[in-house]
Each structure stands twice: as structure tokens, then as C-alpha cells.
C-alpha atoms as one frame of an Amber mdcrd trajectory, in Angstrom:
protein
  22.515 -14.545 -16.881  22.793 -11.980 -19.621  21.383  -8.509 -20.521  18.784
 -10.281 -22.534  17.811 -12.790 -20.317  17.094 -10.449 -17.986  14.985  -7.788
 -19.756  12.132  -5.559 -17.345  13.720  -6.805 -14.372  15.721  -3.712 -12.779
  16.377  -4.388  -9.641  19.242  -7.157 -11.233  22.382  -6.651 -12.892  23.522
  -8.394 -15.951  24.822 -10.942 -13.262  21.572 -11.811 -11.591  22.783  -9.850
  -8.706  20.382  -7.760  -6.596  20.559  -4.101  -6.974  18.589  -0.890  -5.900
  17.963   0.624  -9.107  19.796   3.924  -9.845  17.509   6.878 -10.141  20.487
   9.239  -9.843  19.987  10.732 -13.609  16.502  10.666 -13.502  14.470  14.279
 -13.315  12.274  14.833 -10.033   8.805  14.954 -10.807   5.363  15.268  -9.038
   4.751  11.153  -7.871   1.284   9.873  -7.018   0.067   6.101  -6.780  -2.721
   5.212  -4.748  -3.776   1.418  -4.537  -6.821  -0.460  -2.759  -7.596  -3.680
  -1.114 -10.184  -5.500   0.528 -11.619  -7.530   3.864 -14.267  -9.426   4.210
 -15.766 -10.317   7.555 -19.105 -11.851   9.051 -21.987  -9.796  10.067 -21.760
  -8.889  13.188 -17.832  -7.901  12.833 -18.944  -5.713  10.072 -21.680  -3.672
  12.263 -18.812  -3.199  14.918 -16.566  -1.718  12.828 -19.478   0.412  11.551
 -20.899   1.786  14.706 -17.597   1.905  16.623 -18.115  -1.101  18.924 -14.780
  -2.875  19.064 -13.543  -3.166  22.530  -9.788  -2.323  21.058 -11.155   1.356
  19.885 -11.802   3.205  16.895 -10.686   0.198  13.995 -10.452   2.720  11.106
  -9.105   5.817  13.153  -6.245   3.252  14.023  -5.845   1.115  10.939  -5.314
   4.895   9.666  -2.748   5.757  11.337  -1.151   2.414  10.675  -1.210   2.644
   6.966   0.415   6.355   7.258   2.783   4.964   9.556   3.625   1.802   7.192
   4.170   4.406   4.381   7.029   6.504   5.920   8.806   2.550   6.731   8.338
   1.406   3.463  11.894   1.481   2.812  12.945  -0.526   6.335  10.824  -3.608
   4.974  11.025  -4.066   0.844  14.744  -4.327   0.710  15.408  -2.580  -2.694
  12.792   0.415  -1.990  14.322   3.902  -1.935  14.020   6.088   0.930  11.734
   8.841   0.071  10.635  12.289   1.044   6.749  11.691   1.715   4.766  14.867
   0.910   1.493  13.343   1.370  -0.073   9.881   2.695  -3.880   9.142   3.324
  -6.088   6.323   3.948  -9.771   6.105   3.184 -12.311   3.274   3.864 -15.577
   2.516   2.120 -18.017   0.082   3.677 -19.546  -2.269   1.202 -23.236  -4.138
   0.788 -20.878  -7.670   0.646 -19.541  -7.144   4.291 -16.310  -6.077   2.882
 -14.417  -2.415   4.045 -12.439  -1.245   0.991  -9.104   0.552   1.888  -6.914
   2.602  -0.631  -4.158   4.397   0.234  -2.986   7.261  -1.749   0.912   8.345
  -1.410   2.213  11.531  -2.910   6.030  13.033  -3.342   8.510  15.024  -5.657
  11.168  13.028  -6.657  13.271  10.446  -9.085  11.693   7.323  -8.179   7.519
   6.238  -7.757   5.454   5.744  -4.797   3.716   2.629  -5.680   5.482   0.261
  -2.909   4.358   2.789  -0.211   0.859   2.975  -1.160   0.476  -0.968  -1.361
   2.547  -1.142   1.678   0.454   1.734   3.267  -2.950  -0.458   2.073  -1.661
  -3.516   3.174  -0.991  -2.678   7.149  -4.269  -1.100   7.348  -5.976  -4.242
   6.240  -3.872  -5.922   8.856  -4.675  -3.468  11.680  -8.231  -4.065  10.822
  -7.647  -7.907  11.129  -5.721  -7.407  14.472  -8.480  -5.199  16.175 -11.344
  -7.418  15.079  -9.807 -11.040  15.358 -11.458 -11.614  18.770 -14.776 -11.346
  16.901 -14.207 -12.704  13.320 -10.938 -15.076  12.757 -12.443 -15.654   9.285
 -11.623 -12.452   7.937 -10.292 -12.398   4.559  -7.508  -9.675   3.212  -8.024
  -9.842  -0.910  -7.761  -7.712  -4.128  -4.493  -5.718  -3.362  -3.503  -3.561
  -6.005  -2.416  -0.613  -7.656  -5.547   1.428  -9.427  -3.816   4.496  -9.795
   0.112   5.846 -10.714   0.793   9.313 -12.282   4.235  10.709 -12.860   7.566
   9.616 -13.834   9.413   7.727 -17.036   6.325   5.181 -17.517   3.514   8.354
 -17.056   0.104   7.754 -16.495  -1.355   4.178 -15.827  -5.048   3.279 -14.361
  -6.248  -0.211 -13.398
């Protein structure tokens, strides 16, 4: 494989070999990416999550807590992902009319490299948690629409979904 051949990918040499991109002469700036995703579920696993009736506990409080959690480890599970000072990680839900919870994840540091991998990682476990909490009532659930909406900072600046 040559240089040509493998144009936009970074995280391969000219050789095709795997690499974790150097950041090393890159400037630190201010880093921000949040991204979103979806579940679905029936109606009356929607109304438990809403009015706090799971028999597992508080779904969002702990699907919360997972997505911060998944954030900080983002490194231990997408093999070429920097380690990275975290200044800020949150997770909101909205409930929707379609018996879906929305989830985004927002992920903020200073530094030479993005956050986008920890916010869709961060999104991604608390969709899961949700799934794990509420599988006893609703095995249908559907995870869908994972993505980034928002990055600010660094070499490629500003980009919105």
C-alpha cells in the first residue's frame, strides 16, 4: 500500500500498518464533541422508565453514570484512542412522543487530539445500560441513530450534523 492509496486514513502507515496517530506537534486546544443516539421500546417499558418503576432502580440516574464512566475508559476499548485528560463528561436524556429516550453525551478537554470517540463511546453504554435495566420488560428494544451532532476545536474546527 502506498501514501496515495491510503489518503484520510491516519491511523495507517504507508505500509498498511496500524498506528496511533501522532499528535505530539499538534497545539492543545479547548476540545468539545457531543453525539446522540436513540432507543426505542414498547409502551409500558417507556412509562417505567418515565415514572421510575424499574425494579433494577433509577434507569437514567444509572445509565448516567455509565456513560461518564464509559468516557474516562474510552481508551481501554478503541485500540488506537489516546488517553486523555477529561475535563468534563455529561449525559442528558429526552423522552420522545415515538416511545424513544434520546441520549447525547457531551465530552469536553484541553488537549492535542478530539473527544469524539468518548462521547460516542459515552452515548453508546448509556443506551446499553438502559437496555440492560429494562430487558426483563421489553427484549425488543432497539439502540439506533448513533452519531456525532456536534465537534468544536482542533485542526478540522467546527463541524455540526
Amino acid at each position: 500500500m502506498n501514501q496515495t492509496e491510503n489518503a484520510g486514513f491516519t491511523h495507517f502507515d504507508i505500509s498498511g500498518n496500524a498506528v496511533m496517530v501522532d499528535v505530539s506537534q499538534k497545539q492543545p486546544t479547548t476540545r468539545l464533541a457531543t453525539a446522540e443516539g436513540h432507543i426505542k421500546m414498547n409502551d409500558a417499558c417507556y412509562k417505567a422508565v418515565q415514572s421510575g418503576g424499574i425494579k433494577k432502580g433509577d434507569v437514567l440516574s444509572i445509565a448516567r453514570v455509565a456513560g461518564i464512566m464509559a468516557v474516562k475508559q474510552t481508551a481501554s476499548m478503541i485500540p488506537l484512542c489516546h488517553t486523555l485528560l477529561i475535563e468534563k463528561a455529561s449525559i442528558d436524556f429526552i423522552f420522545n412522543k415515538d416511545k424513544t429516550i434520546t441520549a447525547s453525551c457531551t465530552v469536553k478537554t484541553t488537549g492535542n487530539t478530539g473527544v469524539e470517540m468518548e462521547a460516542l463511546t459515552g452515548v453508546s453504554a448509556a443506551l446499553l445500560t438502559i437496555y440492560d435495566m429494562c430487558k426483563a420488560i421489553d427484549k425488543s428494544m432497539e439502540i439506533s441513530g448513533i452519531r456525532l451532532v456536534e465537534k468544536i476545536g482542533g485542526q478540522s474546527g467546527y463541524y455540526h450534523a
